[in-house]
C-alpha positions as CSV (number, residue, x, y, z in Angstrom):
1,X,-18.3,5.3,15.3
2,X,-17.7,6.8,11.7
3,X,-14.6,9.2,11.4
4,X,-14.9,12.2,9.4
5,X,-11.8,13.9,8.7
6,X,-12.8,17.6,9.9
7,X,-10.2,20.6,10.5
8,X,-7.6,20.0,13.8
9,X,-9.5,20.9,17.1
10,X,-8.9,24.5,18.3
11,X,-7.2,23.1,21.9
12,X,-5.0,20.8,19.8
13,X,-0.9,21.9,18.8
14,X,0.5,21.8,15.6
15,X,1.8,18.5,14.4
16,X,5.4,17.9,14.4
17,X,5.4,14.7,14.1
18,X,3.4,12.7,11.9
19,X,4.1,9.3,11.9
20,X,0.0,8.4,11.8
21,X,0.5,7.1,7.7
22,X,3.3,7.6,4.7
23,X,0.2,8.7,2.9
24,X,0.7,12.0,5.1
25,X,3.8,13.2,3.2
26,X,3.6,16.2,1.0
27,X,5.1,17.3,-2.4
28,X,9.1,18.5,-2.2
29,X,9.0,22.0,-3.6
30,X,11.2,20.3,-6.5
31,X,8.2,17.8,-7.0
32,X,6.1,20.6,-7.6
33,X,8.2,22.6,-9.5
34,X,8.1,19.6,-12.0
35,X,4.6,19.2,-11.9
36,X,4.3,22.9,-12.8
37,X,6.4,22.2,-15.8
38,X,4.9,19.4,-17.0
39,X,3.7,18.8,-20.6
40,X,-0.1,18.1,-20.6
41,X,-2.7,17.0,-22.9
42,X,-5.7,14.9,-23.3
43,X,-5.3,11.6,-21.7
44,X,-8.4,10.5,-22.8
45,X,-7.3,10.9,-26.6
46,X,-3.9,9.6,-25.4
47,X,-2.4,12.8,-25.7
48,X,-1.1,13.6,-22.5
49,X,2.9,13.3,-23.3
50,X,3.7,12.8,-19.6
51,X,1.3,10.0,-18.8
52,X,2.7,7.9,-21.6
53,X,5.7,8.7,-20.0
54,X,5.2,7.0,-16.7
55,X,3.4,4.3,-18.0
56,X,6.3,3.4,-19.9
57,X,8.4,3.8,-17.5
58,X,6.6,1.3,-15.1
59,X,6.2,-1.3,-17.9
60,X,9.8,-1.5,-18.3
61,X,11.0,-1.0,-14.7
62,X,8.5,-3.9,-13.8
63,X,8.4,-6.1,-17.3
64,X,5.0,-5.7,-18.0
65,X,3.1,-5.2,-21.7
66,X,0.8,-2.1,-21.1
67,X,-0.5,0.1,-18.0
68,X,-2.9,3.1,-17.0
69,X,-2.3,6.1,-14.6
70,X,-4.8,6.2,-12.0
71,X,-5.7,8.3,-9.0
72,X,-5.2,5.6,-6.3
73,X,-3.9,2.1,-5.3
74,X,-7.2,1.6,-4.0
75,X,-8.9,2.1,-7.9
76,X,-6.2,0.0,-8.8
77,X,-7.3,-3.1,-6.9
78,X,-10.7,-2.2,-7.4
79,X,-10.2,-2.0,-11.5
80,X,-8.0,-5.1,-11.3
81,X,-10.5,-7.7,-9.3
82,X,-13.2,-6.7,-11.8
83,X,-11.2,-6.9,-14.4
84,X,-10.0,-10.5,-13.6
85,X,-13.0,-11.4,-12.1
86,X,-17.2,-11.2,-13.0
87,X,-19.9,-11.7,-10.0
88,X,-20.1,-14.9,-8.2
89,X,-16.4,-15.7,-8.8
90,X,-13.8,-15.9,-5.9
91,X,-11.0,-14.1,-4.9
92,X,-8.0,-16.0,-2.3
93,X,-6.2,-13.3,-0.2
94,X,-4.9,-13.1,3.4
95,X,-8.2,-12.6,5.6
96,X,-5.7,-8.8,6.7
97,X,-5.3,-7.7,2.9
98,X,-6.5,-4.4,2.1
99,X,-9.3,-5.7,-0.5
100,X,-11.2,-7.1,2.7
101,X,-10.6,-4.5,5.3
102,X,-9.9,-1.5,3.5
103,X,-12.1,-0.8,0.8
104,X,-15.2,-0.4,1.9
105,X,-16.5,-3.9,0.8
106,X,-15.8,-2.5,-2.8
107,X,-15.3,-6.2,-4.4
108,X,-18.4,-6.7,-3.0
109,X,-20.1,-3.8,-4.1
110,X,-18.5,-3.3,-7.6
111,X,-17.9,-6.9,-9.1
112,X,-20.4,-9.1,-7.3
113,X,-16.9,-11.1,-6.2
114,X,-16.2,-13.3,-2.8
115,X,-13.7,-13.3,-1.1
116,X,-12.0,-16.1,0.9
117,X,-9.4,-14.8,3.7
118,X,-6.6,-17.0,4.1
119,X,-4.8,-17.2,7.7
120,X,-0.3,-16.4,7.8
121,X,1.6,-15.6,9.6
122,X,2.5,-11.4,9.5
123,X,0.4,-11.2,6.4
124,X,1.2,-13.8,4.2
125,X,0.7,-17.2,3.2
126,X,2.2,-19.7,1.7
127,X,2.0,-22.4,-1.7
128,X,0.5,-25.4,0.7
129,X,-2.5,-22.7,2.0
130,X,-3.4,-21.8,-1.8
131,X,-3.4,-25.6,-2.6
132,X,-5.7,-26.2,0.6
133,X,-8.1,-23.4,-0.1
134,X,-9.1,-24.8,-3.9
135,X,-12.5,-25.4,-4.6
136,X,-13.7,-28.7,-6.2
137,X,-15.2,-27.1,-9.5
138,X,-18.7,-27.9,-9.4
139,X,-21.5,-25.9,-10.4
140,X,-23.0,-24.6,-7.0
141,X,-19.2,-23.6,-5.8
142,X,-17.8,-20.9,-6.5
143,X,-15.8,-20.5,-9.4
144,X,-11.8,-19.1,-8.1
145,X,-10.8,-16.6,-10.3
146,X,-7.8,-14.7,-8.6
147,X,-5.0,-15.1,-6.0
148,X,-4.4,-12.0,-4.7
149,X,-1.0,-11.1,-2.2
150,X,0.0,-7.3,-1.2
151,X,3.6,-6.2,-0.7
152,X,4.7,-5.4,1.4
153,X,1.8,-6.8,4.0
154,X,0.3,-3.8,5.7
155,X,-1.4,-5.6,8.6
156,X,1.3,-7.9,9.0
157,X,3.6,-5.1,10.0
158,X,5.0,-4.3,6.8
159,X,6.9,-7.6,6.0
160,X,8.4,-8.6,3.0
161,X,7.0,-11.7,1.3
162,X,10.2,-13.9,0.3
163,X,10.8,-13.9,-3.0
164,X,10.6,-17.7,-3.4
165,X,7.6,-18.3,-1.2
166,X,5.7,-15.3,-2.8
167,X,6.6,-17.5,-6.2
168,X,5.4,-20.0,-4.8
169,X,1.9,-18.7,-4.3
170,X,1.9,-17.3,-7.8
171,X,3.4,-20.7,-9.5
172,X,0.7,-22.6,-7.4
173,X,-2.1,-20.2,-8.7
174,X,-1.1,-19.9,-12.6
175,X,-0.7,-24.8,-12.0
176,X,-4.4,-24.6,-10.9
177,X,-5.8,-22.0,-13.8
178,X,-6.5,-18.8,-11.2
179,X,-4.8,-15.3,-12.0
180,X,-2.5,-13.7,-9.8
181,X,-2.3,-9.4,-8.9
182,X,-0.1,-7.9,-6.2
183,X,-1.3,-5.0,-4.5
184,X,1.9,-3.2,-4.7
185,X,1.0,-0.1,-2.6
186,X,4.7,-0.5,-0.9
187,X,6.4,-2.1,-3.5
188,X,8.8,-0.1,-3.7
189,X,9.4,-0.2,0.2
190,X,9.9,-4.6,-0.5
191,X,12.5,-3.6,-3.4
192,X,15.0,-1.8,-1.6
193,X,14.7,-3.8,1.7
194,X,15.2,-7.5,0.4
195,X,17.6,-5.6,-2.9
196,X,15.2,-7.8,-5.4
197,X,14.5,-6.4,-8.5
198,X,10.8,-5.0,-9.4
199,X,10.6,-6.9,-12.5
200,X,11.8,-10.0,-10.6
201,X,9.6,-9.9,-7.3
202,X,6.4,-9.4,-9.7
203,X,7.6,-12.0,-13.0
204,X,4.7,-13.9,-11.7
205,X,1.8,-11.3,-11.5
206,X,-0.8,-11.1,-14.1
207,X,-1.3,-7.9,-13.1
208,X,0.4,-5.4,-10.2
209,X,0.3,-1.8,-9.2
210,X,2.4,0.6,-7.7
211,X,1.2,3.5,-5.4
212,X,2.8,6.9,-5.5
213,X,1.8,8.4,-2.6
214,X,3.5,6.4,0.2
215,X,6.7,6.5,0.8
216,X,6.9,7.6,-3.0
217,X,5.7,11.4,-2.2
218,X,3.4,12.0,-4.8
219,X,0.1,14.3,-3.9
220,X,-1.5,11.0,-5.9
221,X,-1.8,8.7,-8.7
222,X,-1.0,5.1,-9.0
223,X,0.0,2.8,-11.9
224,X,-1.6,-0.6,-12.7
225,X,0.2,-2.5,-15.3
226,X,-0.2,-6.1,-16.9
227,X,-1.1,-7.4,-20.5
228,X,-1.9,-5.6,-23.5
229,X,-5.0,-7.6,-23.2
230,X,-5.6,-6.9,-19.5
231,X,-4.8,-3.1,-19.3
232,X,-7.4,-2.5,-22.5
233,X,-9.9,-4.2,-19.9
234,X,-8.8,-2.1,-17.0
235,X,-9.6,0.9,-18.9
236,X,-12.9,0.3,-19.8
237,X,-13.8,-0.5,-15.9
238,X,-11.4,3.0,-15.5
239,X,-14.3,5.2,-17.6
240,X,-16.8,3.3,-16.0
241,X,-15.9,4.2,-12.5
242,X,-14.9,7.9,-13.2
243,X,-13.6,8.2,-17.1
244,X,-10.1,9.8,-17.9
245,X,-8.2,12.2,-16.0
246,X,-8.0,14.8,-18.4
247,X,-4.6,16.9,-18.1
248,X,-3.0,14.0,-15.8
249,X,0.4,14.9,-16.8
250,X,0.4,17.4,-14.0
251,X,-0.1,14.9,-11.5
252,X,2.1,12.2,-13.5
253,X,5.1,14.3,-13.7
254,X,5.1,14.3,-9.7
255,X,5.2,10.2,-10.2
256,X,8.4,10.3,-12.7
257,X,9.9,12.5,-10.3
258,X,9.7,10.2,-7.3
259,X,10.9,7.4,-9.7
260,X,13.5,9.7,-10.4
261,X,13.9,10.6,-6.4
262,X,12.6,8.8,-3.8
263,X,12.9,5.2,-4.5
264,X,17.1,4.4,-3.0
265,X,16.0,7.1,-0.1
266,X,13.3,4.7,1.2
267,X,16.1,2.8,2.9
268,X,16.2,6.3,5.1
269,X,12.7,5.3,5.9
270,X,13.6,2.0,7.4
271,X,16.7,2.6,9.4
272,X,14.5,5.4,10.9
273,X,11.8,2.4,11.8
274,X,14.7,0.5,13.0
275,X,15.4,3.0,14.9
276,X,11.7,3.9,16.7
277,X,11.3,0.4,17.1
278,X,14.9,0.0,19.3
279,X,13.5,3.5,21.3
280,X,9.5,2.0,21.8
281,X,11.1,-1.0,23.6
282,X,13.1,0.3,26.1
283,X,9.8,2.2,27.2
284,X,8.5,-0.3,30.0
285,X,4.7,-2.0,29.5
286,X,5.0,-1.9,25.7
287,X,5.9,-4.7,23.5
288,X,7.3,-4.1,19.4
289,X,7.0,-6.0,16.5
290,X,10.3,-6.0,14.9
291,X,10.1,-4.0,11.5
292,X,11.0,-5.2,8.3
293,X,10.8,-1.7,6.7
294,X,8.8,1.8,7.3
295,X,5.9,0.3,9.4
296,X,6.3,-0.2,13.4
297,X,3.4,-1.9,14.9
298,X,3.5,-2.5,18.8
299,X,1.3,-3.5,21.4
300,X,0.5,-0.9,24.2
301,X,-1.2,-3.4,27.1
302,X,1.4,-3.5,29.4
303,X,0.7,0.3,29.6
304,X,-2.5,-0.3,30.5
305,X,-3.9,1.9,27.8
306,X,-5.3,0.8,24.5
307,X,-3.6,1.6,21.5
308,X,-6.6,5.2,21.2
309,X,-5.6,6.3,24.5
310,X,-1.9,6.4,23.6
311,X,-2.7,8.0,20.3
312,X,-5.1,10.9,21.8
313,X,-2.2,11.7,24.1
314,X,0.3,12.0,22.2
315,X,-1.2,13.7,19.7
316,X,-1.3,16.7,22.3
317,X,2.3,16.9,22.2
318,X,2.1,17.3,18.3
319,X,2.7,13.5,17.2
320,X,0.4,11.4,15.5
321,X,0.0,7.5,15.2
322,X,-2.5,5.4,13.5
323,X,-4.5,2.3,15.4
324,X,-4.8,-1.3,14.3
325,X,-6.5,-2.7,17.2
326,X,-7.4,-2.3,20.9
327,X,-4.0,-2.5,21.8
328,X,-1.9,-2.7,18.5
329,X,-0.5,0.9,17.4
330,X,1.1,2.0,14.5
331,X,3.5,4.1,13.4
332,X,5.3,5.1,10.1
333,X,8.1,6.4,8.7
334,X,8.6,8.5,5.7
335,X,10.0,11.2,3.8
336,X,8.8,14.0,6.2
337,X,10.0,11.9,9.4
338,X,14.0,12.4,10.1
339,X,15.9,11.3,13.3
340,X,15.1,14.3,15.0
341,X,11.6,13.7,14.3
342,X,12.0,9.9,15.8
343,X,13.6,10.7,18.8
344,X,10.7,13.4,19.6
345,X,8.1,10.7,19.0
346,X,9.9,8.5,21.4
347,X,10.0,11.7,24.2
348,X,6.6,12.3,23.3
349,X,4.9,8.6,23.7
350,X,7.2,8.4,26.9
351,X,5.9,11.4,28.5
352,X,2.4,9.9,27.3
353,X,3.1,7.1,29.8
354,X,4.7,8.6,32.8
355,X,1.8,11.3,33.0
């Protein structure tokens, strides 16, 4: 069944909790402020003061030559595999990563593009699984174009790829000829959980974007970075899929001031996942992954209710989760989710159970 987003039903309460996506969080009043106050001009004639801005902030924070503002992560992969990549060629990922379950089939759709799912464990994979899943080049296989990881992994329960396996993977790719991008939608989240450095957890992307409307805060807008040579690529596939923004420094200045922000306060984010995860498991019948930073997945068949059941009741008592399965829930923390909040989610999916 297709979901529409539509307005709240009448018989439902107001939501105090929303733990359903850090997608959900909303501009600070400060973030707005300096949105209202940012310089603007013509991003399309490169004259928008405030984009260049945050582009050159990420190319130094993350030690690449060039990027491009655009209005989603999801564009950014999208840009970034058709930029890499032309039809027929293949893309290695995890068989969870966003570019197969998330996009609509847009690597399909857009470059003509394959791609092979890999199997790891919470979301990643390792050197020996790139090495195994090479094609002999012949000319009725597939040529392999990209290796393609995302950090942190969403499906895998937000986990961290280690620095020197997530090198690894990268090394492995660059030895065999095949480019490498990161789908850095929680970045950010990876950084300040493992205390590596952006421009050290990506030294060994080809190309890598970070999201800004995750944990980050931002209303939207994502940056895609890379070479000089790659970015000048990405933005011809950018006015082919849509064209310039226009006045983007209003929406830019919202990214510098998350940079400026919200980055050290994700660690907020994490302990208050720690801290859901500790309260889910002492509630009998379900089981928790253990988090590695603002996502908690667990598994609700113990309850005997799948993981929609739980969400519809809850959601009656003003808290919202997200599904990944039958039985696999998820919920996340961010920037609009405090202690309080976690503790009333844990009351909440309680009370769910006992009634």
């Amino acid at each position: 069944m297709l979901y529409i987003p539509r307005r709240p039903a009448a018989d439902l309460p107001p939501v105090r909790v929303n733990l359903y996506s850090d997608t959900q969080t909303k501009p600070s009043a400060a973030m707005k402020d300096a949105m209202m106050r940012a310089e603007v001009g013509d991003e399309q004639h490169g004259d928008d003061p405030t984009v260049h801005e945050l582009c050159d902030r990420m190319t130094a924070l993350l030690g690449k030559q060039a990027a491009v503002f655009l209005p989603s992560g999801t564009m950014c992969n999208q840009i970034a595999v058709r930029t890499h990549c032309t039809a027929g060629d293949e893309v290695i990922a995890h068989e969870t990563a966003h570019i197969i379950q998330n996009e609509g089939g847009g690597v399909g759709a857009l470059t003509g593009a394959l791609v092979l799912g890999v199997r790891g464990a919470r979301g990643q994979f390792d050197a020996e699984t790139v090495r195994q899943s090479l094609r002999e080049r012949r000319r009725n296989i597939p040529t392999q174009r990209l290796v393609a990881v995302e950090q942190t992994a969403n499906s895998g329960g937000g986990t961290v790829w280690p620095l020197d396996k997530l090198n690894g993977v990268l090394e492995t790719a660059h030895e065999h000829g095949l480019s490498t991008h990161m789908d850095g939608a929680r970045l950010m989240n990876a950084v300040v959980a493992s205390g590596v450095s952006p421009r050290d957890m990506v030294a060994h992307c080809d190309s890598v974007w970070v999201d800004f409307t995750k944990g980050l805060g931002a209303p939207l807008g994502a940056v895609l970075c890379g070479s000089e040579e790659f970015i000048d690529a990405a933005w011809r596939w950018k006015q082919r899929l849509g064209g310039s923004l226009r006045q983007a420094g209003v929406c830019a200045a919202a990214c510098i001031y998350a940079l400026d922000h919200n980055i050290d306060r994700l660690a907020d984010d994490h302990a208050n996942a720690r801290a859901l995860a500790q309260g889910l498991a002492q509630i009998p019948g379900i089981t928790v992954e253990t988090p590695e930073t603002n996502l908690v997945f667990f598994d609700t068949t113990g309850t005997g209710l799948t993981a929609d059941d739980l969400a519809q009741r809850v959601r009656h008592q003003g808290v919202t989760l997200s599904t990944a399965g039958r039985y696999r829930a998820r919920a996340c923390t961010h920037l609009d989710v405090d202690r309080t909040g976690v503790d009333l989610a844990i009351q909440a999916i309680r009370h769910a159970l006992a009634n």
